[in-house]
N, C-alpha and C positions, 0 to 999 in steps of 0.2 A: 621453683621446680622447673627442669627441662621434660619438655615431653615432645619425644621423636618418633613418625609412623617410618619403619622403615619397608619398603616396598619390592617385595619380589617378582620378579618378572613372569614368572610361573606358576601355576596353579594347583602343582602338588600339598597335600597337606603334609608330606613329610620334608618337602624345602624350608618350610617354616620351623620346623622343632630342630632339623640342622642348622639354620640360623639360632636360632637360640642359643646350641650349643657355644658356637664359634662366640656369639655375643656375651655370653655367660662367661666363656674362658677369657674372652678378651678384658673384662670388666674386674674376676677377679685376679688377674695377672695385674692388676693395676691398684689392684688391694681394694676393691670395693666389695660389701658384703651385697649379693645377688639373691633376690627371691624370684621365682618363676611361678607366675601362674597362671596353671594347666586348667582349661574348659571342663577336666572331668579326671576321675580316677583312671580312667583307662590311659590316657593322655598323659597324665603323670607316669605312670608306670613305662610306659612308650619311653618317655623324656629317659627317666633313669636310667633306665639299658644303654637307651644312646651316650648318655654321660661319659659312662662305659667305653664304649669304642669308636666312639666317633673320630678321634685324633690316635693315630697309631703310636706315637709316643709321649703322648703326653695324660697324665688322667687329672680331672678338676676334681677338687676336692666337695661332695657333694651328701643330699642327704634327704629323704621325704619328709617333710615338716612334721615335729611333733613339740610335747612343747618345753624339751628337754633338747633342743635341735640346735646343732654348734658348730655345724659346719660353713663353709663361704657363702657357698649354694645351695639353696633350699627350694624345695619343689612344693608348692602347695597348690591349694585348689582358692580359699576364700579365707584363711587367714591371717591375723596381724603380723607381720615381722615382727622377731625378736630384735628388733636394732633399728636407728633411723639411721636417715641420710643415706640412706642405699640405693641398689637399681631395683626397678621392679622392668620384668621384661612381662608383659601380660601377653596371655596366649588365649586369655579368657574372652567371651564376644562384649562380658560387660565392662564398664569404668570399675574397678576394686575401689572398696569404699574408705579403706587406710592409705590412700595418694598423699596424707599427710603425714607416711611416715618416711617418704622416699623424695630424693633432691632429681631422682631422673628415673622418668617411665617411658617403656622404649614396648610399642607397639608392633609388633610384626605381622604387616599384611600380606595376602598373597593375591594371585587375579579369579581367585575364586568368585562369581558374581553376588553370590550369598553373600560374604564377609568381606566384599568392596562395599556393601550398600553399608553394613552393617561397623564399618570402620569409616566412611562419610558421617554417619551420624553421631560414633565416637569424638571425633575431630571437631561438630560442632561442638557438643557436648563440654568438649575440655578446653574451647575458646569462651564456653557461655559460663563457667567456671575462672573464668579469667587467665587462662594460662596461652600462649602461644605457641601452638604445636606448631612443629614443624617435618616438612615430606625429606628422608632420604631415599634414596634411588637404589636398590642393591643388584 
């Protein structure tokens, strides 16, 4: 499994759920089935809308996890994907505990000082789990 923190320069919490988006679409323009998961309902809800409009011509095909849920893109908070081998983009502060159903987890940080402490110790986390995360720069 690859697992990638990618790193925003800014400390908006709404630069992150736009990263999402873009990542999301990017992932399944490329035919991969995408779970996102959101820290909380609210969060989710948030994510949804932006699904919505984020891209002026473009919409992902998306959907809030249930467990009749069939679409690319799925918003959850803590459950299993219907489908392996997928992306998981976590937005959540913890490791999801289903990483075994996914070939690439893609962490989105931001310079917020809370959740740089709180993604330093994710990264050991997913080294001491054996996997080799690695920093991109956004």
């Amino acid at each position: 499994m690859k697992v990638e923190f990618y790193v925003l320069p800014t400390s908006q919490p709404a630069d992150r759920l736009n990263a999402a988006c873009r990542l999301a679409h990017k992932a399944w323009r490329a035919g991969f089935m995408t779970f996102i998961r959101c820290a909380d309902p609210k969060q989710q809800n948030a994510l949804d809308e932006l699904l919505w409009t984020f891209r002026k011509h473009s919409f992902i095909p998306h959907e809030i996890y249930t467990e009749h849920a069939q679409a690319p893109v799925l918003l959850g908070i803590d459950q299993p994907p219907p489908f392996t081998a997928g992306v998981l983009i976590n937005l959540h502060k913890q490791l999801s505990s289903h990483l075994a159903c996914f070939s690439r987890v893609i962490e989105i940080v931001n310079q917020e000082p809370e959740l740089l402490q709180i993604s330093r110790k994710n990264f050991v986390e997913y080294r001491q789990q054996g996997f080799q995360p690695a920093r991109v720069e956004l």
